[in-house]
LOLUMZA-793236 format. One record per residue (C-alpha): residue number from 1; residue in one letter; x, y, z. Coordinates in steps of 0.1 Angstrom, whole numbers, plus 5000, padded with zeros to 4 digits. Each point is the difference from the previous one (the first is absolute). Example, Ala and Ser with C-alpha at 12.3 -4.5 7.8 and 13.67 -1.06 7.14 Angstrom:
BEGIN
<rec><seq>1</seq><type>A</type><X>5123</X><Y>4955</Y><Z>5078</Z></rec>
<rec><seq>2</seq><type>S</type><X>5014</X><Y>5034</Y><Z>4993</Z></rec>
END
This chain:
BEGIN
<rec><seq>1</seq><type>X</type><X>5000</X><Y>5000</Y><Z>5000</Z></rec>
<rec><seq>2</seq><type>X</type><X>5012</X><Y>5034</Y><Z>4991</Z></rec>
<rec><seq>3</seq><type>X</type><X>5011</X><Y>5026</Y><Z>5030</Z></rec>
<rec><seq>4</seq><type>X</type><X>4976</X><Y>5033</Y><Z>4997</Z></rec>
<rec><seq>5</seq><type>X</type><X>5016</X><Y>5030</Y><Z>5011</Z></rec>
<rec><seq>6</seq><type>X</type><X>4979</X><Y>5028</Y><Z>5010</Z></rec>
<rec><seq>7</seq><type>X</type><X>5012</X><Y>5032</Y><Z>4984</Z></rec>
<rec><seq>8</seq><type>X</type><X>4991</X><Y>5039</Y><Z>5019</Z></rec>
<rec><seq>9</seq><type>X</type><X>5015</X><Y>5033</Y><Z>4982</Z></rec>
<rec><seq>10</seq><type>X</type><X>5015</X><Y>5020</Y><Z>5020</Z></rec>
<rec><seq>11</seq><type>X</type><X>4982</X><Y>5030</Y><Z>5023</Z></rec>
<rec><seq>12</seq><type>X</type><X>4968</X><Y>4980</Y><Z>5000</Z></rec>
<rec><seq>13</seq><type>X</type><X>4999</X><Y>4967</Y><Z>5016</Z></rec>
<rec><seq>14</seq><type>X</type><X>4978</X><Y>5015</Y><Z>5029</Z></rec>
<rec><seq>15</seq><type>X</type><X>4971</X><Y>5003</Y><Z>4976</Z></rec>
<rec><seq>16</seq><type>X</type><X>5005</X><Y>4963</Y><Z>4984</Z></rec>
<rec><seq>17</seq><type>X</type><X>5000</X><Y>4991</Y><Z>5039</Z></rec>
<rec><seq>18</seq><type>X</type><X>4970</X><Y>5022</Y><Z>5010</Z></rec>
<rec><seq>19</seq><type>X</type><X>4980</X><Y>4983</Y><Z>4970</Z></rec>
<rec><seq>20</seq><type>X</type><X>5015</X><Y>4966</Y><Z>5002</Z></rec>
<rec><seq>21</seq><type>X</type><X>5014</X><Y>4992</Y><Z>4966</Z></rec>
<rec><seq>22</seq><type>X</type><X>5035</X><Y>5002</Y><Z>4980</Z></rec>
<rec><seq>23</seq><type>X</type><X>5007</X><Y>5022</Y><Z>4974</Z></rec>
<rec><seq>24</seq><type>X</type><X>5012</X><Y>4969</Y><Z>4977</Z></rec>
<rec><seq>25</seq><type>X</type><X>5010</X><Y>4965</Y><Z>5005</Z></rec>
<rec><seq>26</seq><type>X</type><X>5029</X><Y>4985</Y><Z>4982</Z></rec>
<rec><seq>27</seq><type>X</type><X>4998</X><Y>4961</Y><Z>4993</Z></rec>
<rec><seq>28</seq><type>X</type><X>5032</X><Y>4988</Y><Z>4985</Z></rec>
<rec><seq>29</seq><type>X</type><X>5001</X><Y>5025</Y><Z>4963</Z></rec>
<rec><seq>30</seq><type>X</type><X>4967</X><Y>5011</Y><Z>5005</Z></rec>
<rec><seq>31</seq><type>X</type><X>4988</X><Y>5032</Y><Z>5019</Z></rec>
<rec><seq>32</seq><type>X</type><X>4968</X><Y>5001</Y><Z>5010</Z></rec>
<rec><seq>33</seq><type>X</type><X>4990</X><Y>5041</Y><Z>5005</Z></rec>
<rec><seq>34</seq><type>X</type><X>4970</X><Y>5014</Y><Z>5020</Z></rec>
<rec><seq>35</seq><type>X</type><X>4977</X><Y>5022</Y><Z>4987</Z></rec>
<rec><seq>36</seq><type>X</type><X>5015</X><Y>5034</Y><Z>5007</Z></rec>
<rec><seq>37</seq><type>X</type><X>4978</X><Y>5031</Y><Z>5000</Z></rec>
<rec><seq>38</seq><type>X</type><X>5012</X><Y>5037</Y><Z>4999</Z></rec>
<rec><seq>39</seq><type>X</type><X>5004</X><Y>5004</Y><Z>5039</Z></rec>
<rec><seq>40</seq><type>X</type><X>5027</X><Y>5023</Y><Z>5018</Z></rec>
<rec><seq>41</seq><type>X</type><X>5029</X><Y>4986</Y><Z>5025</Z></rec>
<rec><seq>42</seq><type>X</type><X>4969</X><Y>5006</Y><Z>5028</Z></rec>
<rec><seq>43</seq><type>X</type><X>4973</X><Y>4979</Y><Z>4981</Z></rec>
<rec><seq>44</seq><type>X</type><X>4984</X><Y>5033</Y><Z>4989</Z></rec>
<rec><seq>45</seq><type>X</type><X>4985</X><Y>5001</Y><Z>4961</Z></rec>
<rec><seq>46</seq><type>X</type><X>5010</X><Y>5026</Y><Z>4976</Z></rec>
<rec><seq>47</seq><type>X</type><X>4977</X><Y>5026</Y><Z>5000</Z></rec>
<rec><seq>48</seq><type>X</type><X>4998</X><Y>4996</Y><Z>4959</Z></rec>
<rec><seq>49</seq><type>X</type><X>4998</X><Y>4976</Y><Z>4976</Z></rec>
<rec><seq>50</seq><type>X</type><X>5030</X><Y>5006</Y><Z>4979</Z></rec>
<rec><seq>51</seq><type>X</type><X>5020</X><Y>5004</Y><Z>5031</Z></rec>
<rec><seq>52</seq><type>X</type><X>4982</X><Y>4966</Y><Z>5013</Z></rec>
<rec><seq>53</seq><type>X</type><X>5012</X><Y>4984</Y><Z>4969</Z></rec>
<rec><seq>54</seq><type>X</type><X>5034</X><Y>5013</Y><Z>4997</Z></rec>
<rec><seq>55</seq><type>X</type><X>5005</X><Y>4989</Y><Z>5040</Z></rec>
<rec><seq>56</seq><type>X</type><X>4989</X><Y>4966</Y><Z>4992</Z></rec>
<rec><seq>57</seq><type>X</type><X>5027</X><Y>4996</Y><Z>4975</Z></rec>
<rec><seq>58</seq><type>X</type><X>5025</X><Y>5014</Y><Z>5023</Z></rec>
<rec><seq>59</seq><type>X</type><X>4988</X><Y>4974</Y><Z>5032</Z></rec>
<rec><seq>60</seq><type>X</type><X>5003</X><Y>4971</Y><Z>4972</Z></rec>
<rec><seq>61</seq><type>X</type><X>5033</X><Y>5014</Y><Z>4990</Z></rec>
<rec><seq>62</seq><type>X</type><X>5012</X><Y>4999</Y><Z>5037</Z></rec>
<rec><seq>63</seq><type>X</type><X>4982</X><Y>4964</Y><Z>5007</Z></rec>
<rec><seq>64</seq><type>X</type><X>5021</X><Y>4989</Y><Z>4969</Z></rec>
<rec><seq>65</seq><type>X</type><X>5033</X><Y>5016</Y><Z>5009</Z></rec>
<rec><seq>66</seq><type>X</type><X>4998</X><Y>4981</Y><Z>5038</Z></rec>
<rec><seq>67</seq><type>X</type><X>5000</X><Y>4969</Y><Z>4979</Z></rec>
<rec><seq>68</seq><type>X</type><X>5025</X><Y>5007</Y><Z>4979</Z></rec>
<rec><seq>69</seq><type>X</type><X>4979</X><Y>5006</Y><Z>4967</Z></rec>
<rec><seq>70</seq><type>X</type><X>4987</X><Y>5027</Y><Z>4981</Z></rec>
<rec><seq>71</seq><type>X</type><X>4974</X><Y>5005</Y><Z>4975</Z></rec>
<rec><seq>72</seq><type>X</type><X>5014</X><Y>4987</Y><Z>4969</Z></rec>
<rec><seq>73</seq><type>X</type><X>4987</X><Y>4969</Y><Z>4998</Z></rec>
<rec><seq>74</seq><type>X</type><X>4957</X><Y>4999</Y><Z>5011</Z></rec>
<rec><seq>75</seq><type>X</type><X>4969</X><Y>4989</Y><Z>5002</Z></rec>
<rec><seq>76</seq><type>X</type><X>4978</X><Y>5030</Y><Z>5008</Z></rec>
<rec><seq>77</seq><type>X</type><X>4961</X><Y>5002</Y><Z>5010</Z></rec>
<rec><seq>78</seq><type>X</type><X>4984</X><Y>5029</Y><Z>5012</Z></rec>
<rec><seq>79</seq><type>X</type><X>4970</X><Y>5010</Y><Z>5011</Z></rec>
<rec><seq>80</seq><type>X</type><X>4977</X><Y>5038</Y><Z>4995</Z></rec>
<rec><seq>81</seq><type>X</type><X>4973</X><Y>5001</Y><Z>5019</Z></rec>
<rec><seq>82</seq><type>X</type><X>4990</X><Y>5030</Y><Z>4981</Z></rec>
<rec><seq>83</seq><type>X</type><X>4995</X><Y>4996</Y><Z>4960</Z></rec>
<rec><seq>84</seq><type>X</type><X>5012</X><Y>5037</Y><Z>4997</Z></rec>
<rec><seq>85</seq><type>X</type><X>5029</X><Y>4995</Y><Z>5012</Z></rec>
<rec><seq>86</seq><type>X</type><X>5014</X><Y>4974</Y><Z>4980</Z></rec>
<rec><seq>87</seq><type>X</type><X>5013</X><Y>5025</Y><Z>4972</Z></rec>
<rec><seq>88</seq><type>X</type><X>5022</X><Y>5014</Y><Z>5025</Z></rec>
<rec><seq>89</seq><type>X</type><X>5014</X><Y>4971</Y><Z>5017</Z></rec>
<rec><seq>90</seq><type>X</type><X>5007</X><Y>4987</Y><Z>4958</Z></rec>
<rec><seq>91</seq><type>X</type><X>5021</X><Y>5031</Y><Z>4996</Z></rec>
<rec><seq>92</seq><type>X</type><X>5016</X><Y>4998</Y><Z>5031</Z></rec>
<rec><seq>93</seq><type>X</type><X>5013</X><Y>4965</Y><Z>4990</Z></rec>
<rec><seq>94</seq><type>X</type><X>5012</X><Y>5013</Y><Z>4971</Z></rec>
END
């Protein structure tokens, strides 16, 4: 059986703890990522959307970099709760 490491970025394990989960799970090659949502350091969201989506990137950035990765090789999903605001999280992929 494979050995799992839990893997925590740095400046906010205490809100992994508070909620009970890992930011990502490596399994031999594999890493597993959380979900990761445009929250601050203090579990606080940005107040807008752009800045929620651009934060996002930055906490899956930071997840990745704990593990030793980085966002050239992915599998993204996402999810908009809000149709109108697809457009901008498409351009802010781009």
């Amino acid at each position: 059986m494979l050995q799992r490491e839990a893997i925590f970025p740095a400046h906010r394990h205490a809100l992994y703890e508070a909620h009970r989960y890992s930011a990502a799970i490596r399994s031999g090659d594999l890493l597993f990522v959380s979900g990761q949502v445009g929250s601050r350091e203090d579990g606080s969201p940005e107040p807008v959307f752009e800045d929620q989506v651009r934060r996002a990137f930055a906490n899956l950035r930071a997840v990745l970099a704990a593990a030793g990765c980085t966002l050239d090789a992915y599998c993204l999903t996402y999810r908009c709760s809000r149709a109108r605001s697809v457009a901008s999280f498409i351009l802010l992929l781009a």
